[in-house]
C-alpha positions as CSV (number, residue, x, y, z in Angstrom):
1,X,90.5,90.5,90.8
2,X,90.7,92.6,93.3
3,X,93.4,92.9,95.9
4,X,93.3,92.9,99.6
5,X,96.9,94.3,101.3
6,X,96.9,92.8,104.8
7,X,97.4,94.7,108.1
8,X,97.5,92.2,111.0
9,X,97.8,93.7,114.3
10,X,99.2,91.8,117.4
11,X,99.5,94.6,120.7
12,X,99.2,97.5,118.8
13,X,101.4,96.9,116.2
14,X,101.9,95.5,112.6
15,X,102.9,92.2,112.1
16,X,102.9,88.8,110.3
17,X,103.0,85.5,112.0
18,X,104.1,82.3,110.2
19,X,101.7,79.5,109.7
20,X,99.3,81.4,112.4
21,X,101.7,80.7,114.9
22,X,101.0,83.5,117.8
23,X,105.3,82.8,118.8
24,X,106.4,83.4,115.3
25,X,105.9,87.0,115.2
26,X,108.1,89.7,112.8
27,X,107.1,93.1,113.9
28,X,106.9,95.4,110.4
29,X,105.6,98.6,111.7
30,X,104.7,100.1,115.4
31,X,101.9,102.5,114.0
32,X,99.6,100.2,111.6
33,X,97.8,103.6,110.3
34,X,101.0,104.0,108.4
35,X,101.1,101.1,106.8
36,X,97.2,101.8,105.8
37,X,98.4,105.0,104.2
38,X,101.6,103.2,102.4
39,X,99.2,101.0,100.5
40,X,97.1,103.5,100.4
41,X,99.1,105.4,98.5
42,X,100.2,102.3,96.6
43,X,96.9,102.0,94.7
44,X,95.1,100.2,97.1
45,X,91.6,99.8,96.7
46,X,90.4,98.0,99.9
47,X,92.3,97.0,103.1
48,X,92.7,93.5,104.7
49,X,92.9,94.2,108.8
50,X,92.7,91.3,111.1
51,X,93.1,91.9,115.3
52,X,95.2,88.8,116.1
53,X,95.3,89.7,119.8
54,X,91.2,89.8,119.3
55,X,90.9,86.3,117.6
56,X,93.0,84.9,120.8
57,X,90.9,86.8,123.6
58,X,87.5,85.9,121.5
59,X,86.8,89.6,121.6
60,X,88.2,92.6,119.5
61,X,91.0,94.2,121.5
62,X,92.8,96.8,119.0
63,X,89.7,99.0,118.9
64,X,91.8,102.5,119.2
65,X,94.3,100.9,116.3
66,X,91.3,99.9,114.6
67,X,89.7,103.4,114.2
68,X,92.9,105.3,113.4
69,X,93.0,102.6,110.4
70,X,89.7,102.9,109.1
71,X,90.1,107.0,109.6
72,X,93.6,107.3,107.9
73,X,92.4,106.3,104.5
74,X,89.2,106.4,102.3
75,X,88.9,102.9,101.3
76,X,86.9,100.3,102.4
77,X,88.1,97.9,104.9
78,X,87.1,94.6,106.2
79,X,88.0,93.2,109.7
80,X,88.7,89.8,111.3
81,X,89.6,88.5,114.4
82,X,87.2,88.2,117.8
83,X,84.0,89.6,115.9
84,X,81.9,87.3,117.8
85,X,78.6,89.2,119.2
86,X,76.0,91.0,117.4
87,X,77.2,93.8,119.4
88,X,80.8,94.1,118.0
89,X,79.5,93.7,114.3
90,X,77.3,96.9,114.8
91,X,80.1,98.7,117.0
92,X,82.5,97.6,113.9
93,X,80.1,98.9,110.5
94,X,79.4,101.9,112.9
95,X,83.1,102.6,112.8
96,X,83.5,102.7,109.4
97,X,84.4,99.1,108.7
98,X,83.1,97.7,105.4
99,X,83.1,94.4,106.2
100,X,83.2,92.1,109.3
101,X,84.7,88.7,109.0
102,X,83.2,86.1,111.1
103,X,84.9,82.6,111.4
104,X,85.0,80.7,114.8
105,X,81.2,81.8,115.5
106,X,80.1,80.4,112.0
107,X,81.0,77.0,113.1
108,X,79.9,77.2,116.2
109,X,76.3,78.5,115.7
110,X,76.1,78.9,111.7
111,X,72.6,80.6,112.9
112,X,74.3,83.4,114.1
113,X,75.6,84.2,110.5
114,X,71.8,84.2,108.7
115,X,70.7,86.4,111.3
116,X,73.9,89.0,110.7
117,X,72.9,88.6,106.6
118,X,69.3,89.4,107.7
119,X,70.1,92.5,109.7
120,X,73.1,93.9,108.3
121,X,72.8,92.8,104.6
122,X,75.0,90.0,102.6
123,X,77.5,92.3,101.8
124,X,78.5,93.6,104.9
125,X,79.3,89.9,106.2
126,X,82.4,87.8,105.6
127,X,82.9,84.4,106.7
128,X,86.5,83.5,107.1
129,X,87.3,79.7,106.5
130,X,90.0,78.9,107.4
131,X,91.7,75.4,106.4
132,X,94.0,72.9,108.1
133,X,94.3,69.9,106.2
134,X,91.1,70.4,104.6
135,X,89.0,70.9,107.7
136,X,88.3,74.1,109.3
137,X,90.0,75.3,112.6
138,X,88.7,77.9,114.9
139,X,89.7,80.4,117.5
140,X,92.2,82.2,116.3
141,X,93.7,78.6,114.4
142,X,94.6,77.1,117.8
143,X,91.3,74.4,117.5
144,X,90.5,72.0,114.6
145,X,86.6,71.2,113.9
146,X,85.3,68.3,112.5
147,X,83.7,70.8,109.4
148,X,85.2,70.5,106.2
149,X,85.7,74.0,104.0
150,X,83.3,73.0,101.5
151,X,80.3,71.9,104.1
152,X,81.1,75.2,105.7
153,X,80.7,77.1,102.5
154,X,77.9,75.4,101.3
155,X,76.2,75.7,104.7
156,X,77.0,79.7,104.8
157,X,75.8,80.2,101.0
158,X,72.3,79.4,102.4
159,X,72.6,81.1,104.8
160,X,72.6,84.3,103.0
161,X,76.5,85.0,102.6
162,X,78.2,86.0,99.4
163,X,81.9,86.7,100.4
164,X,84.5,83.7,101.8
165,X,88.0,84.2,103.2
166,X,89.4,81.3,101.8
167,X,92.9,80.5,103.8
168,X,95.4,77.4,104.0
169,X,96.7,77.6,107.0
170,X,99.8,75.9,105.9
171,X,100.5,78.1,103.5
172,X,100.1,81.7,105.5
173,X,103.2,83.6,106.0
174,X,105.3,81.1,104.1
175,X,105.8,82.8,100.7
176,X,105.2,79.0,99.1
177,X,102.4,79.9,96.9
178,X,98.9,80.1,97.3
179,X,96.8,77.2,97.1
180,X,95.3,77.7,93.8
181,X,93.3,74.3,92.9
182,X,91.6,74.5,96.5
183,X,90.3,77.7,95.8
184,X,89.2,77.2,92.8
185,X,87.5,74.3,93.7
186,X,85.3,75.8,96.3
187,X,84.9,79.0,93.9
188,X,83.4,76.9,91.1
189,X,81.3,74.3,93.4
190,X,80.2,77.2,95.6
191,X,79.4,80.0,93.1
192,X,81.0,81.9,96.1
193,X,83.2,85.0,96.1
194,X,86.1,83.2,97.7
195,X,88.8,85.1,98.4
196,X,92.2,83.6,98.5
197,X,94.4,84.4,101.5
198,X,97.8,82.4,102.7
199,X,100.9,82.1,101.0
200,X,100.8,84.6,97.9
201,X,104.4,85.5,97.5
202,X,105.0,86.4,94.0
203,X,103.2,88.1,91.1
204,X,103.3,85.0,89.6
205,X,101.0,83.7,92.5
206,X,98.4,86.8,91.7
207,X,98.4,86.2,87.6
208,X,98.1,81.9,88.4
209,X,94.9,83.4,90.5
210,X,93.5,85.5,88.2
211,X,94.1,83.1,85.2
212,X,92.0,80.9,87.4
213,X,88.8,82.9,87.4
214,X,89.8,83.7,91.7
215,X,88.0,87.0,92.7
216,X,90.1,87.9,94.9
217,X,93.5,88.0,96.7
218,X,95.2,88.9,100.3
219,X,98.6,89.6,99.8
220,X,100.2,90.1,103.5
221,X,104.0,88.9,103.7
222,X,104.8,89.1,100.0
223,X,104.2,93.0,100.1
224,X,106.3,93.4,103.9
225,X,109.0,91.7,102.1
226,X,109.3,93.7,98.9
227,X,108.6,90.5,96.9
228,X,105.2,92.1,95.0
229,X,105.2,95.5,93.9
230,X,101.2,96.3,94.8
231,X,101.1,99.3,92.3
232,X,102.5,97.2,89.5
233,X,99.7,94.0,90.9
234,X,96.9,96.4,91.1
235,X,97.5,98.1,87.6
236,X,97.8,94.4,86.2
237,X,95.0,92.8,88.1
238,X,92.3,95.0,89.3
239,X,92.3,97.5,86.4
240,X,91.6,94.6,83.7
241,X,88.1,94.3,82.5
């Protein structure tokens, strides 16, 4: 399974916000590079980084914090929040970024994601789906669609994509356990790599995961917090065969 400490930057710094909420903000480092290092360091194998400010403003806003990430360590990282143009995808992989994660554009015009696959190649683009009471909100969580996760998943899978961002929005930032059976569920109807991300807050969460057959895990609050050890999670999750 592999692991996917989060950075999530809100004006330049690192934070985590509680249930997405942009006034429920705990500041955990004013240079986010650092943090890249710490995990880094950790055993980290790739790097979770999401521009909050850029998933507001519909357009990426940390670029500078962005690049001093992506140059401060020599793992792959994959980026969320305002990648909403053609333009900002290229201007992202150009960077150095692994991965883009596209989520309020995918509902709006789903097209938009075949042609990304087409030019850029299936595993270079992420689709984040992001859950509120089953049905998928948008723009930076502050809208609710009408999409449920699984149409959207089904609906990206033809279109070319291989790699979800699964997250409950209920569950993010609130250390009250990830939610397994919904990830699962689109993981096994999908044939998806869905990634699980909101509310992993013990190792316990990670090994109920991994016992489930999930692929992968975001682990943001729980690590801030001191309540998983990511050397001990990576040794016991990603080195398995």
């Amino acid at each position: 399974m592999q692991l996917y400490p989060a950075i999530d930057i809100k004006g330049g710094q690192c934070v985590r916000l509680t249930q997405g909420l942009f006034d429920n903000v705990k500041i955990y480092s004013d240079t986010p590079a650092d943090m890249a290092r710490l995990w880094r360091e950790c055993g980290a194998t790739f790097l979770h980084v999401v521009d909050l400010d850029g998933a507001l403003a519909g357009e990426s806003v940390n670029r500078p914090v962005i690049q001093s990430i992506v140059g401060s360590v020599d793992i792959p990282v994959q980026l969320g929040g305002g990648i909403r143009t053609r333009q900002t995808v290229k201007d992202m992989l150009e960077m150095g970024v692994k991965r883009v994660i596209i989520g309020t554009k995918a509902v709006e015009r789903p097209e938009f994601i075949r042609e990304l696959t087409e030019e850029f190649g299936p595993e270079r683009i992420v689709v984040g789906v992001d859950a509120k009471d089953g049905l998928v909100a948008v723009e930076g969580w502050e809208k609710v669609s009408a999409l449920t996760s699984a149409e959207l998943c089904f609906q990206m899978k033809d279109y070319g994509v291989r790699h979800i961002v699964y997250t409950d929005i209920a569950r993010d930032g609130m250390l009250s356990g990830p939610n397994v059976a919904a990830t699962k569920k689109l993981t096994e109807e999908t044939g998806l790599d869905i990634i699980a991300s909101g509310g992993v807050s013990s190792m316990e969460d990670l090994q109920e995961l991994y016992d489930q057959g999930i692929c992968g895990a975001i682990i943001g609050k729980a690590l801030y917090e001191k309540k998983v050890d990511l050397k001990e999670a990576v040794r016991r999750f990603e080195s398995r065969v």
